[in-house]
Phi, psi and omega in degrees: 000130187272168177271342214279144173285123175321132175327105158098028125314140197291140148323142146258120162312160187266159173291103179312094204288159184277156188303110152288128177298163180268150180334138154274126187324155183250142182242150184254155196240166225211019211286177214244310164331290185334306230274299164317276204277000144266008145271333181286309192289332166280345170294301230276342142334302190267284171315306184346307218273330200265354192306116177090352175252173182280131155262161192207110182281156190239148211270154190287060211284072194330323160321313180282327184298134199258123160300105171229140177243110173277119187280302210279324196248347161080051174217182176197145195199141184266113172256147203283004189180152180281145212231138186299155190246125158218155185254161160187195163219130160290191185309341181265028202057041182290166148264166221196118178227142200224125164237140149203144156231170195237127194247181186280140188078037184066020185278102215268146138238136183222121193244136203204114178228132187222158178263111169320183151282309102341150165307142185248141179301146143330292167293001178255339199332303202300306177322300216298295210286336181273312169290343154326284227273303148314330169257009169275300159355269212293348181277337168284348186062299185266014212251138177275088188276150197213143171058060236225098176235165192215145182242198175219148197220096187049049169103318171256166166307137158231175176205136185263126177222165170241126196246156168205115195248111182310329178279325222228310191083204206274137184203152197237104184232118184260159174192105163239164178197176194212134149083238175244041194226143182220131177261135166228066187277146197228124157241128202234064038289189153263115194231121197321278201331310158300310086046272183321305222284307182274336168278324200265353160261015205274127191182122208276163191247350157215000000 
C-alpha cells in the first residue's frame, strides 16, 4: 500500500520556524596599545638593516644638519643630515610617517609617528609609553633593556630605554606623544653626542 497522497489531493504547506535576526556586525576594537607595538615593530624593522655591519659615526658638522618639519604630525627635530621620508599605515589603519637617515657605516636615526584612533587620556600616558617601549624589547627577542627613564620632552611625557641586542647590538630608544599622536624615536648605535643633538632638538610645532 503506498503512503504517497493521491493525485490533486491538497498540500500542506510546511509550517515556518522563526525568523532568527541577522549576525550583529562584528566590530574590532583598536587600542592604542595595538598602535604602539606596531610602531616598536616597524622601528625594529628599520634596525634590521643595521644587523651585521660596522657602525662607524659620522661627524656632527653644523653644515651638515637638516631642520626638518611634519606638516602631518606637528614636529620639527634637527638631524645631521636629510633624512629619506616615507608614508603608510598600520594594520588599524592608523597613518603613520617614518624619517630615518644613514650616516657613514650605517649609523641610523629614525623618528617614527602614528596617529591613535582617539585622544589617548592623560591618566593612560604612562601605561602607553611603558608598553611602547616593552613591545619593541620584546620584538627584539633576544634584546636586554637598561636603563629606562622617563622625563618631558617640550613639555609631554616622556620615557627612555637603552636595549643591547645580539642581533642589532646597542640601541637608544625615546617614545613620547601628544594629544592622539605617538613618537618613536631610535638611535642606532647610541652615541652621547647624537642623542643630544636630536632628542634635545625633537619639539612639537603645534
Amino acid at each position: 500500500m503506498s503512503d504517497e497522497a493521491p493525485l490533486g489531493a491538497p498540500v500542506e504547506a510546511p509550517t515556518p520556524g522563526p525568523i532568527e535576526p541577522p549576525p550583529a556586525p562584528i566590530t574590532r576594537k583598536t587600542p592604542v596599545r595595538a598602535i604602539v607595538i606596531t610602531i616598536a615593530v616597524l622601528v625594529v624593522v628599520i634596525i634590521g638593516a643595521v644587523i651585521g655591519t660596522t657602525f662607524v659615526l659620522r661627524s656632527l658638522v653644523a653644515a651638515q644638519q637638516f631642520h626638518y618639519s611634519s606638516a602631518a604630525f606637528g614636529y620639527r627635530v634637527t638631524l645631521p643630515g636629510k633624512p629619506a621620508v616615507s608614508k603608510s599605515t598600520t594594520d588599524t589603519g592608523s597613518p603613520t610617517e617614518t624619517i630615518q637617515w644613514n650616516g657613514a657605516g650605517r649609523q641610523i636615526i629614525t623618528i617614527e609617528a602614528a596617529e591613535a584612533p582617539k585622544t589617548i587620556p592623560t591618566d593612560r600616558y604612562s601605561a602607553v609609553l611603558t608598553g611602547a617601549l616593552a613591545g619593541s624589547a620584546k620584538s627584539f627577542g633576544d634584546s636586554h633593556p637598561t636603563d629606562d627613564t622617563k622625563f618631558t620632552l617640550d613639555g609631554q611625557p616622556a620615557e627612555s630605554e637603552r636595549m643591547i641586542s645580539a642581533a642589532a647590538g646597542p640601541i637608544y630608544e625615546v617614545v613620547t606623544l601628544k594629544g592622539a599622536r605617538i613618537y618613536v624615536i631610535v638611535v642606532s648605535p647610541p652615541k652621547t653626542a647624537v642623542e643630544h643633538s636630536v632628542v634635545g632638538s625633537f619639539a612639537f610645532a603645534n
